[in-house]
C-alpha positions in Angstrom: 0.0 0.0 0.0 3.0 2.3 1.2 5.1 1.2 -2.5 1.1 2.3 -4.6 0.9 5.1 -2.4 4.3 6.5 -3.0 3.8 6.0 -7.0 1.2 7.9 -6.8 2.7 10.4 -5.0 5.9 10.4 -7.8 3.1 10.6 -10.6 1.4 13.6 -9.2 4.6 15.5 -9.0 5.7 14.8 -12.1 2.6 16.1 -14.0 2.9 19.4 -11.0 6.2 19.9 -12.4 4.9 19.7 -16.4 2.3 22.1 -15.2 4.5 24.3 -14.0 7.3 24.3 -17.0 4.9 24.6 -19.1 3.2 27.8 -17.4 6.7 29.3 -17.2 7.2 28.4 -20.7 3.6 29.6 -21.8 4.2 33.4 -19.5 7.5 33.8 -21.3 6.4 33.5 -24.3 3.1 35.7 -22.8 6.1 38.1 -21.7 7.8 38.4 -24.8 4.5 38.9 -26.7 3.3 41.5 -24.8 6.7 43.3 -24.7 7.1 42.9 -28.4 3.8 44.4 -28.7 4.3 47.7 -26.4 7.2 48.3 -28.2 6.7 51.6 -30.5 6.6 51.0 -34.0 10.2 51.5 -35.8 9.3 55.0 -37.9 10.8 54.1 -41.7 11.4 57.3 -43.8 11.2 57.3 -47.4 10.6 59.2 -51.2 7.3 58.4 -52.9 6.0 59.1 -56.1 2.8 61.4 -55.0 0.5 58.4 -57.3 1.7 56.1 -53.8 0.7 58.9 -51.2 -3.1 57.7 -50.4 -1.8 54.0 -50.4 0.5 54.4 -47.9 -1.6 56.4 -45.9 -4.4 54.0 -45.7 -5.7 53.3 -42.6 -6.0 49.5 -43.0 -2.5 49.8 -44.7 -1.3 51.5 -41.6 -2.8 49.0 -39.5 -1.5 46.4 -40.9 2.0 47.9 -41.1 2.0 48.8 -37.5 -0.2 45.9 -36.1 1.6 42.8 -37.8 5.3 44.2 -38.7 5.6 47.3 -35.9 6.5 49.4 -38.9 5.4 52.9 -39.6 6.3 54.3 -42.9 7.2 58.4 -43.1 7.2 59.6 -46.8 7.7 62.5 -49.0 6.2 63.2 -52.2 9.0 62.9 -54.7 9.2 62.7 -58.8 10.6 59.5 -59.4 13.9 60.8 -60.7 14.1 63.7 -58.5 14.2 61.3 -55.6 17.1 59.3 -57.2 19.3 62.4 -57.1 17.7 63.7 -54.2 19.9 63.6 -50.7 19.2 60.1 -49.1 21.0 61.0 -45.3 18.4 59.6 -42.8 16.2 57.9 -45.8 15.3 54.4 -46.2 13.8 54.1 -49.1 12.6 55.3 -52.2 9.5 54.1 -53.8 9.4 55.3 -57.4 7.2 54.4 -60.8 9.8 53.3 -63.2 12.6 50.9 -64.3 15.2 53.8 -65.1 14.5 55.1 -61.7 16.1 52.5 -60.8 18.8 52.3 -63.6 19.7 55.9 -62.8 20.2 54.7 -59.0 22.4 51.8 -59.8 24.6 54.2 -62.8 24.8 57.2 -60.4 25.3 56.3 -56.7 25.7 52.1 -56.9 24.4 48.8 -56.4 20.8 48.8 -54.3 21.1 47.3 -50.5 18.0 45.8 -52.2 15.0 46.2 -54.7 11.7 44.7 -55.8 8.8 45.0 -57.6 5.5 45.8 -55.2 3.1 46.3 -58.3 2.2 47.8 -61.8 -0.1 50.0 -63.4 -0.1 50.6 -66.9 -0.1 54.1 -68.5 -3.0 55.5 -70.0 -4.5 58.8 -71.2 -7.4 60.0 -69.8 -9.9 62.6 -71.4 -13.6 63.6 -71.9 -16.9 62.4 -73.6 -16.2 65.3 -75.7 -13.1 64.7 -77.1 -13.0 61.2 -76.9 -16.4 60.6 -79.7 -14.4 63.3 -81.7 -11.5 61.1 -82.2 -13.6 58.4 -82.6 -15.1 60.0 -85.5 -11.7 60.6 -86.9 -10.2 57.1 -86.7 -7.8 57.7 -83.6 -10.1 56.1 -81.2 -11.7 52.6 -81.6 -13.9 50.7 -79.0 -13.2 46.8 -78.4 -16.5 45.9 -76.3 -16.6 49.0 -73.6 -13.1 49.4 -73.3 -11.7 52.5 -75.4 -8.5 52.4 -77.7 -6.2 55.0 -78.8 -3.9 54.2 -81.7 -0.6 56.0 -80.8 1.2 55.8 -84.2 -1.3 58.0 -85.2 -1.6 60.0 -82.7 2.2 61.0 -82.6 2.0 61.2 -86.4 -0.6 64.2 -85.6 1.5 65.6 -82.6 4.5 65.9 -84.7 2.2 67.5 -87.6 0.8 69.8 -85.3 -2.9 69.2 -86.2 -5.3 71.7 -84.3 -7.9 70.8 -82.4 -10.3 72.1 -85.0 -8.9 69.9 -87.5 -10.0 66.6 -85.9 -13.5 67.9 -85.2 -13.1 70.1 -82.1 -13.4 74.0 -82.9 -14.9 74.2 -79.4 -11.5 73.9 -77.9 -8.4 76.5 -78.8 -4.8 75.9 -80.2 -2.5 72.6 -81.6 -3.8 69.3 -80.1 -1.5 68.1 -76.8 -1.6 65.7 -74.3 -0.8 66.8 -71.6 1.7 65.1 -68.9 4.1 65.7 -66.0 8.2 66.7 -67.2 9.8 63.5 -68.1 13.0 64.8 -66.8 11.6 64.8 -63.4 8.7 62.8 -63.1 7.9 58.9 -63.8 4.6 59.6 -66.1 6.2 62.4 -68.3 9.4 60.6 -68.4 7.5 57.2 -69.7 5.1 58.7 -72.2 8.1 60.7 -73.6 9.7 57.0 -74.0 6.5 55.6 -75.6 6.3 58.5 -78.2 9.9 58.2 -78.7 9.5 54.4 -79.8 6.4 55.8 -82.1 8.4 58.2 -83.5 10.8 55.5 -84.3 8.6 53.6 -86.6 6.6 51.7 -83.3 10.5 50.3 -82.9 12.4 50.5 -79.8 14.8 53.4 -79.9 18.3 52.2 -79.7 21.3 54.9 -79.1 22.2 55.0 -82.7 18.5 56.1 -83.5 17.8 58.9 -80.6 19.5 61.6 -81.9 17.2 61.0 -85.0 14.3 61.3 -83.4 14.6 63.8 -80.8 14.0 67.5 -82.4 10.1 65.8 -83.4 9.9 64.3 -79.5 11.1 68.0 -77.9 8.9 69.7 -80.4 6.0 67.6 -78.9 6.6 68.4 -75.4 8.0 72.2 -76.0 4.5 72.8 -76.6 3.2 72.1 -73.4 5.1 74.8 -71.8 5.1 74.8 -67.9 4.7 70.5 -67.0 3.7 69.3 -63.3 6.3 67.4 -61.3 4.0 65.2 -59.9 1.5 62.9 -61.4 -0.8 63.2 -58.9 -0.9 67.4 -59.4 -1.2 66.7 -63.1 -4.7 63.8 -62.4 -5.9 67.2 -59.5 -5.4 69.9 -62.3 -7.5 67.2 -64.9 -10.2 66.8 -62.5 -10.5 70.4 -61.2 -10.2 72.5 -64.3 -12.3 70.7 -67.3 -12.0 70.5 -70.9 -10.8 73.4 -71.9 -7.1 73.3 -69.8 -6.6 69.7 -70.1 -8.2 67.9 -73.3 -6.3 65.0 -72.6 -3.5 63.8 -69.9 -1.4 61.1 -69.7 -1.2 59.1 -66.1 -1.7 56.0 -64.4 -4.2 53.8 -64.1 -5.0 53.2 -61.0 -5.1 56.8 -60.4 -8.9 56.8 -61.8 -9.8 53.6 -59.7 -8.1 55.2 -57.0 -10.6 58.5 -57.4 -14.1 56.2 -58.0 -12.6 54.7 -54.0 -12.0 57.4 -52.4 -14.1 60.3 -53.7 -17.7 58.0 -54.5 -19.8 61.4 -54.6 -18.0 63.1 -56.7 -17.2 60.4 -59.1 -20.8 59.9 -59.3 -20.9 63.5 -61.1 -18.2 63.2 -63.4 -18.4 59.3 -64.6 -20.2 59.6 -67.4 -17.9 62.7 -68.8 -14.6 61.3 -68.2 -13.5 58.4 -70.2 -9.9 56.2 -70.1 -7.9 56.3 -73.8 -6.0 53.1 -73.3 -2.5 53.3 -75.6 -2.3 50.9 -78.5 0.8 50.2 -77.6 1.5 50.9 -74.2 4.2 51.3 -71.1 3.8 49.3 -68.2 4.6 51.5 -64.6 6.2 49.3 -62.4 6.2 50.7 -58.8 9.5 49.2 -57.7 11.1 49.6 -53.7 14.3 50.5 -53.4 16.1 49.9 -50.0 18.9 51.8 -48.8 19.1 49.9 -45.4 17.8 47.3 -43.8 15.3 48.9 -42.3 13.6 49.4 -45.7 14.1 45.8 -46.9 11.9 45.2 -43.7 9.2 47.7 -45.4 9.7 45.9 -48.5 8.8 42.6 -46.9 5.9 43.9 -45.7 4.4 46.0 -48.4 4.4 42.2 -50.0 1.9 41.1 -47.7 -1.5 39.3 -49.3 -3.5 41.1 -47.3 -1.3 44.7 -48.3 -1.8 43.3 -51.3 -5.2 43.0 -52.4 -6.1 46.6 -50.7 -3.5 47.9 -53.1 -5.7 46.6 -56.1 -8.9 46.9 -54.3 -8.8 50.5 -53.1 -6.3 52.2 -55.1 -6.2 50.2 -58.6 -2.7 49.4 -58.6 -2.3 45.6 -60.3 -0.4 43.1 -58.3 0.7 39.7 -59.1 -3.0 38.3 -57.9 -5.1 41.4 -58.3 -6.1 43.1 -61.2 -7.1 40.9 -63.8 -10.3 40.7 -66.1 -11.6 38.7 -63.2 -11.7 41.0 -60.5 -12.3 44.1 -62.0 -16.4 44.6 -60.5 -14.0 45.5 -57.6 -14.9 48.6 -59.5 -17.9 51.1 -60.9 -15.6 52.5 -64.0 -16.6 51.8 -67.5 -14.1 51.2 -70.2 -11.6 49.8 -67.6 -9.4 46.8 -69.3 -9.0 43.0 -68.1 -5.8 42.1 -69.5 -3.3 44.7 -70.4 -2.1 42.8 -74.1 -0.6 45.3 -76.2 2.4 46.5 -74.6 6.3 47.9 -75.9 9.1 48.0 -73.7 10.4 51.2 -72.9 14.3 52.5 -74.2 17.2 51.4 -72.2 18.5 53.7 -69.5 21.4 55.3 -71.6 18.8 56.3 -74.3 16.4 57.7 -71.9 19.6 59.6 -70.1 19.8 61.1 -73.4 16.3 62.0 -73.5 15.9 63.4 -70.5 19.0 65.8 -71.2 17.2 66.9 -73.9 14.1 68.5 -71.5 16.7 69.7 -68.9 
């Protein structure tokens, strides 16, 4: 009875001692948690192309950010090229639009601590009703079920002409027809539509370094006539929305920025939907929003920008296409007409040392 009596006793204080290590174990690990989670967020300071501002200041992005990584992100508004030779002491990242963002980084100051691709968003022009059944009517413009088309090799061969408005149906509206964009030599949208008319200029060919000097006086000629050009592509999509047909026919921008507009501004959008209409480029340029890290804090931002969840609200609320989102399948996500599934009829833009020399040319 003693012998049962003391195994008994041995059992019990063997499971008394599991019980124990494991509530040690289980309040460390309590302890750490709640530790980790009182700690303050580590503040990440970076450039940002102004197209990126309202998705980085989302409050569900910010949540995230803060709630799952301990991260929050402090950015300026920067053109993606100005950011590049902007001064980087106490940065840690830069966020521009644009592969030759990057190329200039890499030719100019060195090798990235580290880069990658967080999403894309193709370029596209966007204009009115108005204009938009005018160059329908003149063969510029075709529609492929709702989704409009702009044929750029036309459309350049016009620019360079210097056709008036007047001479493609549009007496209503004063001067040589433009589109109107941000300064390619500071400025991701400007800097890739000058690349797309440069390759249109070129025959719809790729410009090679041999060929730019050929085709540069037409390309300035285009642009000279803009005169004074935004910095920022989100100024440029303000000044279309705010000051009508008149002061800026067409523009050329992103994407997403329109999506972006129907999200956060319903009412309004409401009121202008059926006026405003999205030219999509036959070909195009794809935007590709990469991340550069100077440190390691912003390879830790890059990390988490990658995040599913990140992810999807970057489609979802601000149109930008990601590796998952933004295909013909999910676009009910939004109420815009004329928006594209599958972006098909792309050209890739000029190497970095042709678009160096193009972008001297507009400094």
């Amino acid at each position: 009875m003693n012998k049962r009596k003391s195994s008994i006793s041995r059992k019990s204080s063997i499971w008394i001692g599991l019980v124990i290590l494991l509530l040690v174990i289980g309040g460390s690990f309590a302890y750490q948690y709640f530790q980790s989670a009182n700690q303050p967020p580590i503040v990440i300071r970076g450039y940002v192309g102004g197209e990126k501002i309202n998705f980085l200041e989302n409050p569900k992005v910010r949540k995230i950010l803060k709630d799952r990584y301990r991260i929050e992100v402090d950015s300026n508004k920067a053109g993606s090229l100005d950011m590049v030779r902007a001064n980087h002491t106490g940065y840690d990242f830069l966020f521009p639009s644009n592969q030759t963002a990057l190329e200039l980084y890499i030719n100019t100051i060195g090798p990235t601590h580290k880069d990658d691709i967080i999403f894309n968003t193709p370029i596209v022009l966007y204009t009115h009703k108005l204009i938009a059944d005018a160059l329908m009517n003149e063969g510029l413009v075709t529609k492929s079920g709702e989704v409009f088309q702009i044929d750029m090799l036309k459309l350049v061969s016009y620019l360079k002409e210097g056709k008036s408005w007047a001479d493609v149906g549009i007496p209503q509206l004063y001067g040589a027809m433009t589109v109107d964009t941000t300064d390619p030599a500071k400025s991701n949208s400007g800097n890739m539509f000058a690349g797309l008319v440069a390759n249109l200029l070129n025959n719809g060919q790729v410009v090679t370094a041999p060929q730019v000097d050929k085709i540069l006086p037409d390309l300035t000629n285009i642009f000279v006539k803009l005169g004074y050009m935004e910095t920022s592509s989100s100024d440029l999509f303000s000044q279309f929305l705010k000051t009508g047909v008149g002061a800026k026919p067409i523009i050329a921008g992103y994407e997403s920025q329109l999506l972006e507009f129907s999200k956060m501004e319903p009412a309004a959008w409401e009121e202008v939907k059926d006026d405003f209409v999205i030219l999509y480029p036959v070909p195009t340029v794809w935007s590709t929003h990469i991340l550069i890290a100077l440190n390691a804090q912003g390879e830790t931002l890059m990390g988490a920008l990658k995040d599913a969840e990140i992810q999807k609200i970057a489609w979802e609320d601000h149109g930008f296409r990601t590796g998952v989102y933004g295909s013909g399948s999910s676009l009910k996500t939004f109420s815009v007409p004329g928006l594209a599934g599958n972006i098909t009829q792309i050209i890739q833009m000029p190497s970095y040392r042709v678009m160096e020399t193009i972008i001297q040319s507009f400094e």
